[in-house]
C-alpha positions in Angstrom: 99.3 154.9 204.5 98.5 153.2 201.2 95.9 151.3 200.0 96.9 148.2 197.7 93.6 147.1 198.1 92.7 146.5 194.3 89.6 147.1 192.7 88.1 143.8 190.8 84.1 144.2 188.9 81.6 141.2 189.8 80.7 141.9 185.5 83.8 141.1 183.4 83.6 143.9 181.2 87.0 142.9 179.7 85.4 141.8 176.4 82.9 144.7 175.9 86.0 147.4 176.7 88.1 145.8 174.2 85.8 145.6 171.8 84.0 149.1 171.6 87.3 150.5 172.3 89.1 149.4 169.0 85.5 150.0 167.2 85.7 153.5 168.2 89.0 154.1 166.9 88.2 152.3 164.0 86.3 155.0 163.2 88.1 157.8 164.8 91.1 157.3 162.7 88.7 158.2 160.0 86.4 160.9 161.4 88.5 163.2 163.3 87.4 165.2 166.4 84.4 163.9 166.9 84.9 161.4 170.3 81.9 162.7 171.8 79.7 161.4 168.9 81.7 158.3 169.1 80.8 157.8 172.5 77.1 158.7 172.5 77.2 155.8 169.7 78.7 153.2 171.4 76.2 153.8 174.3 73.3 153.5 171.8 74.8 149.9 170.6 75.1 148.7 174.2 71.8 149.9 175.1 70.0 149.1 171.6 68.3 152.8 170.7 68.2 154.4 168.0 70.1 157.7 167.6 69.5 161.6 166.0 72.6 163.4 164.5 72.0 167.3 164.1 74.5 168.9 162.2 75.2 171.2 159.3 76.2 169.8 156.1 79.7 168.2 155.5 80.6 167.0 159.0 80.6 163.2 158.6 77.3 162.6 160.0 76.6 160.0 157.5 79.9 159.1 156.8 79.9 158.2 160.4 77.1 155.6 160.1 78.6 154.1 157.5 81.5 153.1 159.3 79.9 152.7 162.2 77.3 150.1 160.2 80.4 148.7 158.2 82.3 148.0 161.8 79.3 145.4 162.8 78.8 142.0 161.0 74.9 143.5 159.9 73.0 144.5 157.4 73.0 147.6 156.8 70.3 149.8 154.5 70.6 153.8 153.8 67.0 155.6 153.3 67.3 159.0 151.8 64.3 160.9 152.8 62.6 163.5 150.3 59.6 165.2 150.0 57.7 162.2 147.7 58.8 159.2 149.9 56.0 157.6 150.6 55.4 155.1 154.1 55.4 151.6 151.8 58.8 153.0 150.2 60.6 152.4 153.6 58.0 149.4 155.0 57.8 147.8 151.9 54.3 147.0 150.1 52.2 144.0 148.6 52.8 142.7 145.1 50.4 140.4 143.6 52.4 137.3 142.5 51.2 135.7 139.2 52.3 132.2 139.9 50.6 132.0 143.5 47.4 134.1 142.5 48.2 135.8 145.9 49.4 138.9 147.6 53.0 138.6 149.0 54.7 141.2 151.1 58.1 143.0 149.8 60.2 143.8 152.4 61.2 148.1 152.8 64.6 148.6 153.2 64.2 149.4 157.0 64.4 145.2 157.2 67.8 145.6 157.8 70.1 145.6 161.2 71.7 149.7 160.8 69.6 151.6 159.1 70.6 155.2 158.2 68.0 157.5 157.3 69.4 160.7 156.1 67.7 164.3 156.7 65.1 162.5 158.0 63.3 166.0 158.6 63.0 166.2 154.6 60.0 163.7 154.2 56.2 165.2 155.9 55.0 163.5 158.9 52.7 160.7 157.1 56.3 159.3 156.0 57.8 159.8 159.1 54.8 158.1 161.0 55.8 155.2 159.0 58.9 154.9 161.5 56.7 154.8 164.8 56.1 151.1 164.7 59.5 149.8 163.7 61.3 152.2 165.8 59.6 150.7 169.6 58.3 147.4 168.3 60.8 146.4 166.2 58.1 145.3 163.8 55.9 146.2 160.4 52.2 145.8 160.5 51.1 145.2 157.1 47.4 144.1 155.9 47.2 142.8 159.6 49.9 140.7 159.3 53.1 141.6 161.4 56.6 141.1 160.2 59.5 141.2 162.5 62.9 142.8 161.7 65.9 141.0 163.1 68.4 142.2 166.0 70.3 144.5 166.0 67.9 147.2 165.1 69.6 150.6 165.3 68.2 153.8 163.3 70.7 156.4 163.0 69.2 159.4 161.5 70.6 163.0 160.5 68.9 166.3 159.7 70.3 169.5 159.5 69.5 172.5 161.9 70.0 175.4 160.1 68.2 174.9 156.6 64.3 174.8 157.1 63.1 175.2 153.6 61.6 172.1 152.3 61.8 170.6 155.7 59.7 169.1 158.3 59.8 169.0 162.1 60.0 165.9 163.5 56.5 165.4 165.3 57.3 164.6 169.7 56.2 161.2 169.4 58.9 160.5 166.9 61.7 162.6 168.6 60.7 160.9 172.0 61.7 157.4 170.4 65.2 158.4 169.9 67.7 157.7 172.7 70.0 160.4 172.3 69.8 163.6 169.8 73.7 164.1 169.1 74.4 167.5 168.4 77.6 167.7 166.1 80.0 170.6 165.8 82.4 172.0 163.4 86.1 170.3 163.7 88.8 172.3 165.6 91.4 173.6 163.4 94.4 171.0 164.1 91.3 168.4 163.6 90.6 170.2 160.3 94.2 170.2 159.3 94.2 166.3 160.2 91.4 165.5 157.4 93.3 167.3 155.3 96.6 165.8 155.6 94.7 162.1 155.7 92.2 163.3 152.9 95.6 163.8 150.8 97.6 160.6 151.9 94.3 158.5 150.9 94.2 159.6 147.8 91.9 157.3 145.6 91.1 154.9 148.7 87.7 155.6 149.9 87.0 156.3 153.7 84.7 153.4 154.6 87.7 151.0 153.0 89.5 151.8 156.2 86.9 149.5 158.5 86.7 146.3 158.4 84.1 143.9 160.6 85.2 144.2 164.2 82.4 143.1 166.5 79.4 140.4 165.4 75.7 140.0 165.9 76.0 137.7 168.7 78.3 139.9 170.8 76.2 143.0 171.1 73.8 140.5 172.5 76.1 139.2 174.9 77.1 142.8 175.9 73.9 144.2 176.4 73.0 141.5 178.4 75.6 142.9 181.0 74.7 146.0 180.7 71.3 145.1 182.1 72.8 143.6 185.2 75.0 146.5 185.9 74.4 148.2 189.3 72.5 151.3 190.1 71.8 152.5 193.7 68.3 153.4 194.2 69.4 156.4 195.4 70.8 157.0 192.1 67.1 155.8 190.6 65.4 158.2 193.1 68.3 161.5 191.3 67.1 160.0 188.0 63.5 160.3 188.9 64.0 164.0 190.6 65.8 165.4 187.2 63.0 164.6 185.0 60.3 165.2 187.5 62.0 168.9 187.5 61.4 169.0 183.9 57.5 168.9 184.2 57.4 171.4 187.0 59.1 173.9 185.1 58.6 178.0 184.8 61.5 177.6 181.8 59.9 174.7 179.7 56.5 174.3 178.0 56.9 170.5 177.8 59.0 168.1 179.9 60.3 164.4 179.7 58.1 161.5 179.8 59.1 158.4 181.6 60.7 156.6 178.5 63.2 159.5 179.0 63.9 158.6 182.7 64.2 154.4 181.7 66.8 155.7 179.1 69.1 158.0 181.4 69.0 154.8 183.4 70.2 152.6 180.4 72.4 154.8 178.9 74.0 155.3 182.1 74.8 151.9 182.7 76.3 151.6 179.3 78.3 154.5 180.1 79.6 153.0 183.3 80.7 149.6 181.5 82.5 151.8 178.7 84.7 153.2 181.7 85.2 149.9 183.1 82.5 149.9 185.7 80.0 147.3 187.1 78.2 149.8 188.7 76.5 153.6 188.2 77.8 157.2 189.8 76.5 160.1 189.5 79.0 161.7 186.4 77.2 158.7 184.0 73.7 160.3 184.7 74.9 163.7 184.4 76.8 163.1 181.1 74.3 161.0 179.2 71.2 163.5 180.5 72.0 166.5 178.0 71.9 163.4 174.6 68.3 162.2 176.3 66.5 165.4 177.2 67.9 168.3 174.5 65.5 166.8 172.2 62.6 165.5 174.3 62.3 169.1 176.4 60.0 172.0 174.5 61.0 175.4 175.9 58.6 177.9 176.7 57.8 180.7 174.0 59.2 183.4 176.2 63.1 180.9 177.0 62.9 180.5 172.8 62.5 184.1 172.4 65.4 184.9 174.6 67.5 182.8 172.7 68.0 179.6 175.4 69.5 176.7 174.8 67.9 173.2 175.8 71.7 172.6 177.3 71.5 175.7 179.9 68.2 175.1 180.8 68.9 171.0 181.5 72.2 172.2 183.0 70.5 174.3 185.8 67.4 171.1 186.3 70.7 169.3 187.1 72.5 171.8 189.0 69.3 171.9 191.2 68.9 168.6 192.1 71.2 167.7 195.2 73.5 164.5 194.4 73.3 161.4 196.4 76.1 160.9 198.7 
């Protein structure tokens, strides 16, 4: 016997499908092979975090942002972190103003709606610090006066994995304010041969002239609004809970997730779920979006990082250990 009986949401996600759908492709037609990334971006814009691209160099990471920024009606500012940048470079600083006889704050180039910092790992922690504010506040402190930075607030930041002279690691309490660390491959070799054959037809044309505007300021608020009241079982909650809790009890890991890690599998799942065309959360959206949230946040112990253990096998087996709500 079949069923006719067909499925309807209580959320209209028709709008948000549409829209991040021909945003993605947008930028797929341009950065080839890379849907994943794509993905794990769109889910950051629904969910409003802030995002870490690891990569080597020369794999679109920031050519990504770009026309990811260039997509959305918003401001959008590129920092390029170096050794000398120092915190007012990127906050901004006071300038006495002749004419007033007063002090008068300069706003940083992190007053903007995308912000792209690349190789964020080349500046040393005082610089970096400089983020911590901005990135969960979505404000600058300066001479005790606070300034607020408008929404959308998105920092996308890249550093690369393999280089480490000159660099800096990224302290935990600025890796634990990113909502996913997306780890970025080399292109397969028909994807390689694509670039190549698009690189060639392009000629003069730059990449970022092939996006144009495709989703405002005032839709992402109306789209993460229904994110929010998608649906999650609390059994699903009570999974959620169990995977990170497994991540502090752990023979395999010197340091596990906190519970801003748990609130953003939650998030992130949702977002995932509406992306699909779902009102409501299963178990493949947590399981997906986990590896983004934890590779990043989870410290292995000295023996796993001797033995050569990646942060995906270890969260892979957390998962594989915790039994799935039926």
């Amino acid at each position: 016997m079949t069923d006719n009986t067909e499925f309807k949401n209580r959320i209209n996600l028709d709008a948000l499908q549409k829209k991040t759908s021909e945003l993605k492709q947008a930028i797929a037609n341009v950065v080839i092979g890379q849907e994943e990334m794509l993905d794990q971006l769109m889910i950051a814009l629904l969910t409003d975090g802030h995002v870490l691209i690891e990569g080597v160099p020369g794999i679109a990471k920031t050519l990504t942002a770009k026309l990811f920024a260039k997509s959305i009606s918003a401001d959008f500012s590129r920092i390029q972190f170096t050794p000398d940048l120092m915190p007012s470079d990127i906050t901004g600083t006071s300038v006495f103003n002749l004419k007033t006889s007063e002090f008068e704050f300069r706003k940083g180039p992190i007053f903007g709606n995308i912000i792209l910092i690349d190789e964020i790992n080349r500046s040393p922690a005082k610089t970096q610090a400089a983020l911590f504010e901005v990135m969960e506040e979505r404000q600058i402190t300066n001479d005790g006066t606070t300034f607020k930075v408008d929404e959308p607030f998105i920092v996308i930041a890249t550093q690369n994995p393999i280089e480490q002279e000159g660099t800096y690691r990224l302290p935990e309490a600025q890796s634990d304010r990113f909502l996913f660390k997306i780890k970025v491959d080399y292109p397969k070799l028909e994807d390689e041969i694509t670039i190549l054959i698009n690189s060639n037809k392009r000629a003069d044309k730059k990449e970022t002239d092939e996006v144009s505007v495709l989703i405002s300021k005032s839709e992402i608020a109306d789209f993460r609004k229904k994110i929010k009241t998608l649906y999650i079982d609390e059994n699903l909650i009570k999974y959620i809970a169990q995977i990170i809790d497994k991540t502090r009890n752990n023979s395999d890991l010197f340091l596990g997730a906190s519970p801003r890690a748990s609130l953003n599998i939650m998030n992130a799942a949702k977002a995932n779920a509406a992306l699909n065309g779902r009102d409501f959360v299963i178990p493949d959206d947590i399981k997906y979006v986990c590896y983004p949230v934890l590779r990043h946040r989870i410290i292995l112990s000295p023996e796993k990082e001797m033995e050569g253990i990646s942060q995906e096998k270890i969260i892979k087996k957390i998962i594989n250990g915790v039994e799935v709500p039926r």
